[in-house]
Structure formats: structure tokens, C-alpha cells
C-alpha positions in Angstrom: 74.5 -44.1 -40.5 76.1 -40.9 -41.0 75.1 -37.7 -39.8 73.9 -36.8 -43.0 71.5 -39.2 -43.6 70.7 -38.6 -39.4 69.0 -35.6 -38.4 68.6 -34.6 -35.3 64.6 -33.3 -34.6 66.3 -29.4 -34.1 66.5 -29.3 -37.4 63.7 -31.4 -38.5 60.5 -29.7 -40.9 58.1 -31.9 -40.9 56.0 -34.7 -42.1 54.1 -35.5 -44.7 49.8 -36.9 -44.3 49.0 -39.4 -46.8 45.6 -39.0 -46.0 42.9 -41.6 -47.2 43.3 -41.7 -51.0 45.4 -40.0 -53.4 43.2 -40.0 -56.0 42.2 -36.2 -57.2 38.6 -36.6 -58.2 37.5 -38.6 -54.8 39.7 -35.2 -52.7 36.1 -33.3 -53.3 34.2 -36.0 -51.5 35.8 -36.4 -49.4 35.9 -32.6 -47.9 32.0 -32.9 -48.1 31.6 -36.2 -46.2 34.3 -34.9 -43.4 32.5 -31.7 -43.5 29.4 -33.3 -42.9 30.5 -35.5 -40.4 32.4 -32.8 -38.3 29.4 -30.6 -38.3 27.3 -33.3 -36.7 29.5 -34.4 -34.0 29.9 -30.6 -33.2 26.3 -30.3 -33.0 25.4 -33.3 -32.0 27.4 -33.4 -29.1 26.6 -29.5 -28.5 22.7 -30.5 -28.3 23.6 -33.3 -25.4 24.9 -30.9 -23.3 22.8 -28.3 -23.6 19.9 -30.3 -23.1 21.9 -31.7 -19.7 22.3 -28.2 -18.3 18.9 -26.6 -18.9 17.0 -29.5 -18.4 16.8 -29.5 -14.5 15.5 -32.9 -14.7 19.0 -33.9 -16.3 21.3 -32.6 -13.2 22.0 -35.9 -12.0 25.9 -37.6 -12.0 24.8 -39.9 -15.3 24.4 -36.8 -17.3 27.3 -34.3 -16.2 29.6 -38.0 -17.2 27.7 -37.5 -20.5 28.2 -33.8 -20.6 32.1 -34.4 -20.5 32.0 -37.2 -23.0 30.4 -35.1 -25.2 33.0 -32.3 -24.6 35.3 -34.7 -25.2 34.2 -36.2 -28.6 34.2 -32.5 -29.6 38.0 -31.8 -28.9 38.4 -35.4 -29.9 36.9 -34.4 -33.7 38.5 -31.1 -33.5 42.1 -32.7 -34.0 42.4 -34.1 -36.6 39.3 -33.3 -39.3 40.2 -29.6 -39.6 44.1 -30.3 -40.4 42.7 -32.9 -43.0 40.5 -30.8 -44.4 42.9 -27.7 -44.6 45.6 -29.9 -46.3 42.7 -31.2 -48.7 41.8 -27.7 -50.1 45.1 -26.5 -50.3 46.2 -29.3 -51.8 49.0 -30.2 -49.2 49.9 -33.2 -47.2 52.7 -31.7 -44.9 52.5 -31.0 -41.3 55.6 -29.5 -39.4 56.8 -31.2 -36.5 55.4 -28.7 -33.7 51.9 -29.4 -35.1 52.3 -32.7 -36.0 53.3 -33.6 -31.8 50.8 -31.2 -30.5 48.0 -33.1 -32.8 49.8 -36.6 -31.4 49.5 -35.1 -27.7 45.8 -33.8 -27.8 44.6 -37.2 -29.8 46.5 -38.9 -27.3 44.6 -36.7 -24.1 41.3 -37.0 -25.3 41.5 -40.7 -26.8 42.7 -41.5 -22.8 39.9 -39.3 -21.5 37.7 -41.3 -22.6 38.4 -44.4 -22.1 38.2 -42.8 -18.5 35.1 -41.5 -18.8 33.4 -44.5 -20.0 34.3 -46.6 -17.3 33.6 -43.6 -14.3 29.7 -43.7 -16.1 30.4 -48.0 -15.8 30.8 -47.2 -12.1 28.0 -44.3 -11.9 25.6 -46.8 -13.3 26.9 -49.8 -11.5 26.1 -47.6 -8.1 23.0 -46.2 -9.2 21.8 -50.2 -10.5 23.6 -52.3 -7.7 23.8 -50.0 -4.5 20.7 -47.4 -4.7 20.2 -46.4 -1.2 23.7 -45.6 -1.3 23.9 -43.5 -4.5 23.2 -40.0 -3.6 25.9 -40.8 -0.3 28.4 -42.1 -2.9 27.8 -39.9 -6.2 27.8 -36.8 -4.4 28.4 -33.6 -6.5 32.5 -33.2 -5.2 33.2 -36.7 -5.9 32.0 -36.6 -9.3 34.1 -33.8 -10.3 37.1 -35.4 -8.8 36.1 -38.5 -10.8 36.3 -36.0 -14.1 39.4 -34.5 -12.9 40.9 -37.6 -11.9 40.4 -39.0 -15.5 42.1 -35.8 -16.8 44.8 -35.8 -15.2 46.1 -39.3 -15.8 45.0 -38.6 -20.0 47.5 -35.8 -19.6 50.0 -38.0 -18.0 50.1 -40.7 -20.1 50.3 -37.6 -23.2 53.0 -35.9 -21.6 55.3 -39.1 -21.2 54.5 -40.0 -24.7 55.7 -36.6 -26.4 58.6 -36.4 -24.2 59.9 -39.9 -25.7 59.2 -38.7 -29.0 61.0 -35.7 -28.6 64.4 -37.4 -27.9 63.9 -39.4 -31.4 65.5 -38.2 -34.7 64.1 -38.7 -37.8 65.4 -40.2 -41.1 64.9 -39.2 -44.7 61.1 -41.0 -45.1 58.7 -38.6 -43.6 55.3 -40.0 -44.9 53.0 -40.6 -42.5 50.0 -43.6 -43.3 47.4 -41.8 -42.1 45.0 -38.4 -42.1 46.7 -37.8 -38.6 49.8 -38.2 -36.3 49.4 -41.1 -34.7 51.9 -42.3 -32.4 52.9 -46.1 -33.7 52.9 -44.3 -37.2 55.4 -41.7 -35.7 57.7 -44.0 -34.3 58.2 -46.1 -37.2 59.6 -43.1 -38.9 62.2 -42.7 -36.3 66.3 -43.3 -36.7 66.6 -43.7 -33.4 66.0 -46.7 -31.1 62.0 -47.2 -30.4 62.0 -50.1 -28.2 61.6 -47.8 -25.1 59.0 -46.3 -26.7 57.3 -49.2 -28.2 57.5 -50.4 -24.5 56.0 -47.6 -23.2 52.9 -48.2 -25.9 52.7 -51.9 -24.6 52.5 -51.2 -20.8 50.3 -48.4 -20.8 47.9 -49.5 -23.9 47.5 -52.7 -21.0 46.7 -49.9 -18.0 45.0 -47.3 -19.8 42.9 -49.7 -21.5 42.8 -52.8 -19.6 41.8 -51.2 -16.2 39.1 -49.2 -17.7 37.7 -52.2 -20.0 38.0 -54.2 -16.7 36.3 -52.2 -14.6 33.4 -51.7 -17.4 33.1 -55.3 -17.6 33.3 -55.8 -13.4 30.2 -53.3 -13.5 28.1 -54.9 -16.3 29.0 -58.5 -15.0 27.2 -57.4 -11.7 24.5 -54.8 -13.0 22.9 -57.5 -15.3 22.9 -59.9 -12.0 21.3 -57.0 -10.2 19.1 -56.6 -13.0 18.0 -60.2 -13.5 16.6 -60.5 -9.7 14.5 -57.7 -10.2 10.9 -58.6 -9.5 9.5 -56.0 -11.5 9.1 -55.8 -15.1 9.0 -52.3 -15.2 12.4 -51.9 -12.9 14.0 -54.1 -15.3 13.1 -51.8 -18.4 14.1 -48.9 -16.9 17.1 -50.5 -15.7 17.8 -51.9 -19.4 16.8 -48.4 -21.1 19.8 -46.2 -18.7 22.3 -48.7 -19.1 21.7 -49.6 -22.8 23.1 -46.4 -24.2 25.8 -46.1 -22.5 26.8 -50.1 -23.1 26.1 -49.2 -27.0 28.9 -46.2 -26.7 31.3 -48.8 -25.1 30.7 -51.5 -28.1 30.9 -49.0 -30.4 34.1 -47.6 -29.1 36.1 -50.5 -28.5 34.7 -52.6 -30.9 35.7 -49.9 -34.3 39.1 -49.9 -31.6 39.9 -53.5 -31.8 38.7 -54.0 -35.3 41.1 -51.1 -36.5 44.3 -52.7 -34.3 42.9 -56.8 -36.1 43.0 -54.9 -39.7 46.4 -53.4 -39.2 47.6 -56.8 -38.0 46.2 -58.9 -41.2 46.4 -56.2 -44.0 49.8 -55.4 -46.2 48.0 -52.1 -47.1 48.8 -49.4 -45.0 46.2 -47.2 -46.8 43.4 -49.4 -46.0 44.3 -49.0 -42.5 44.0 -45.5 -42.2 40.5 -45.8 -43.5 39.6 -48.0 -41.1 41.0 -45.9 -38.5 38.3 -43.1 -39.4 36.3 -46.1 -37.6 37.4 -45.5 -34.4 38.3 -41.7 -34.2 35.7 -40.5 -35.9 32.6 -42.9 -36.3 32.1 -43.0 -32.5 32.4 -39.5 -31.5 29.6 -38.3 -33.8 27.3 -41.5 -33.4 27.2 -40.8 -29.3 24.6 -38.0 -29.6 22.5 -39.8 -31.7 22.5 -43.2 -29.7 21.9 -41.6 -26.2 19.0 -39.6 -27.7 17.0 -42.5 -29.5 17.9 -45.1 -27.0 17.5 -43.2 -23.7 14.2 -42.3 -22.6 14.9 -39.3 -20.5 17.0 -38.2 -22.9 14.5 -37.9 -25.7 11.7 -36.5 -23.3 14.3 -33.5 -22.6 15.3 -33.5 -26.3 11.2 -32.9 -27.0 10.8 -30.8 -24.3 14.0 -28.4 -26.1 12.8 -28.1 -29.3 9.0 -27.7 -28.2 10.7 -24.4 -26.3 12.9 -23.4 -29.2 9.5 -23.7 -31.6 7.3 -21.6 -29.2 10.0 -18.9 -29.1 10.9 -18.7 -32.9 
């Protein structure tokens, strides 16, 4: 390969979305039905943590774990509908290279974060189900934080290490990327260069980042639904059920669209059919969370009552 057909990332422009469908007359569509969807994780996500800070009742470890998932669907949403939707109305697929790594890097943070997050609210409940003379000792304030920050910092990490393989890559004459973002595996099959560092990298820490938190959700489960299954009382299993069924529904939903998306990119050809059903897992999830911990969790929809009773008395 000469250096012609080589060029070094200094020099690079860009790359080039494919987006779902190339097809004109569904492009209006689809800015209404990403539209729609953005605007209701925003404010579906918004409402959850309102509701946790001004409902008093709500200032409990189980709900501040919430309040940061639902921060984190947010930014989550945030990086990569607008892009798609800009490109969309201006009729554009490109991306330059700066933008296209700093969307890779923030999908990459926040995609980490919470896999993070939903195994710390695993633990919280596995505590609060398994051990509850020992939950207020355990789940104090500080260590909850730390728990938050903890999960941060490794997101941010694992980010970091990513983006600074990529940088050393160069980048060929095919710049089209499969998808309606940058996505990391997409990114490295563009490259010149030699991947199998990187494609290493993807192995081992796909198996940490994902296989300790997935553990750790099932270690908790595994021994709340013992816990739960000795109760005596009827009632203490219901309630029991009713805190941990939300939050077991945002794990199945997350995962499963996760592992559905990596099945279909394994057994289709079409590489356009699997950035569709990779809207099913970085999209579908983070606006569905609001609405599953609201219908499902009983606290949840007393303080969701309670917050638009107030906001009717005062309008």
C-alpha cells in the first residue's frame, strides 16, 4: 500500500453516516419518529428525577441510583439523535473525524456507565432485600456517591483507552460508516492499519465491563429471589417483588435489545438491517426506563400523582 492510497489520520476529513435508509420519502419519518422519541426520553427521564429530588419520600439510595440512570439515558440519547437528525435535514451523511471520536468516546462513557449503574442498584437492592438491618450502615449517603463516582471513572477509562487506540489508526479510501452513529467495531473496520490490538482490547474489556456487571446482577438476583421466597408474609413478598421488578425489567430490556443486536449482526449479510436493530439498544431502552419505573413501581407512581396533583393546584 502506497502512501497515497494510506493516509495518515493528520490529514484525514471525515466519515460518512449511512444512517437507517437511503430512501428520500421515509428521511421525513423518520425526523418525526426520532423527534418524538428524543423528546420523551428527555422528558421522561427529566420527570424521574425531579420527582426523586422533591419528593422527600424518594431520598433514599434506590432513587439517587435511578436519578443517575436517568441522567445518564439523557446524555446517552443526546449523542447520537441530534447528529442524525442534523445530517437528516440538511441532507448530509458526513461527520469529520474530531466529531465523529468525540461521539465514539461519549457513547462509549455513558454506554459503560450504565452497565455500572445497573449493577450498583443490583447491589443496592440486594442489601436493602438480603441484609436489612444492615442497610442504612452499608448504604450510607458517602458510599453511595463513591459507588456513582466509582462507575464514572472506570466508563471514562475504558473511553479514554479506546480513543487513544483509534487515534494511532489511519484510514483508507472507504469512509462509510453502517450506522446513524460512530460506533467503535464499525470504526475499526475502516481502518488501514492493523486492528488486532484493538479488536483485543474490545474482546477483554467487552468480558470486564460487561461480564462483571452482568455477574454481579445475576449474584444479586440469584440471592434476592432466595431471600424473597422464605418470606413468611405475603405482603413482604409483594413489596419485595414490586421494588425489584423495575429495575430487573431495565436490566432485560437493556441487555436483552444488547445481545439481540450483537446475534443479528452475527447471522445477517445486511449491514443496514443491523444499524436498525442497533436503535434497539441505544435508543429503545433509554426512553422506555421512565415509563417502566413509573407504571411498575409503587412509590414511584404515588410521587408521580402526588407531582402533578401539585403542578394542577398551582396552574
Amino acid at each position: 500500500m502506497n502512501n497515497m492510497e494510506k493516509r495518515n489520520h493528520t490529514t484525514f476529513q471525515g466519515f460518512l453516516l449511512l444512517g437507517l435508509t437511503e430512501d428520500p420519502k421515509l428521511q421525513p419519518v423518520l425526523v418525526s419518529l426520532f423527534v418524538s422519541v428524543y423528546l420523551v426520553t428527555i422528558l421522561g427521564n427529566l420527570l424521574i428525577i425531579i420527582i426523586s429530588i422533591s419528593d422527600s419520600n424518594l431520598h433514599t439510595p434506590m432513587y439517587l441510583f435511578l436519578s443517575n440512570l436517568s441522567f445518564n439515558d439523557i446524555c446517552l440519547s443526546t449523542s447520537t439523535i441530534p447528529k442524525m437528525l442534523v445530517n437528516i435535514q440538511e441532507n448530509s451523511q458526513s461527520i469529520t473525524y474530531k466529531d465523529c471520536l468525540t461521539q465514539m468516546s461519549f457513547v462509549l462513557i455513558f454506554g459503560g456507565m450504565e452497565n455500572c449503574v445497573l449493577a450498583v442498584m443490583a447491589y443496592d437492592r440486594y442489601i436493602a432485600i438480603c441484609q436489612p438491618l444492615r442497610y442504612t450502615v452499608i448504604m450510607q449517603p458517602c458510599f453511595c456517591v463513591l459507588l456513582i463516582l466509582l462507575s464514572l471513572l472506570i466508563s471514562v477509562v475504558d473511553s479514554l483507552m479506546h480513543s487513544l487506540m483509534v487515534l494511532r489508526l489511519s484510514f483508507c479510501t472507504n469512509l462509510e460508516i453502517s450506522n446513524f452513529f460512530c460506533e467503535l467495531p464499525q470504526i475499526l473496520k475502516l481502518a488501514c492499519s492493523d486492528t488486532l490490538i484493538d479488536n483485543i482490547l474490545i474482546y477483554v474489556s467487552s468480558c470486564i465491563f460487561t461480564g462483571i456487571p452482568i455477574s454481579g446482577i445475576v449474584f444479586s438476583y440469584v440471592h434476592i429471589i432466595s431471600s424473597i421466597l422464605r418470606m413468611a408474609s405475603s405482603e413482604g413478598k409483594y413489596k419485595a417483588f414490586s421494588t425489584c421488578g423495575s429495575h430487573l425489567s431495565v436490566v432485560s430490556l437493556f441487555y436483552g435489545t444488547g445481545f439481540g443486536v450483537y446475534i443479528t449482526s452475527i447471522i445477517m449479510d445486511s449491514s443496514r438491517k443491523t444499524s436498525v436493530a442497533s436503535v434497539m439498544y441505544s435508543v429503545v431502552p433509554q426512553m422506555l426506563n421512565p415509563f417502566i419505573y413509573s407504571l411498575r413501581n409503587r412509590d414511584m407512581k404515588e410521587a408521580v400523582r402526588k407531582f402533578f396533583r401539585r403542578m394542577t393546584y398551582f396552574l
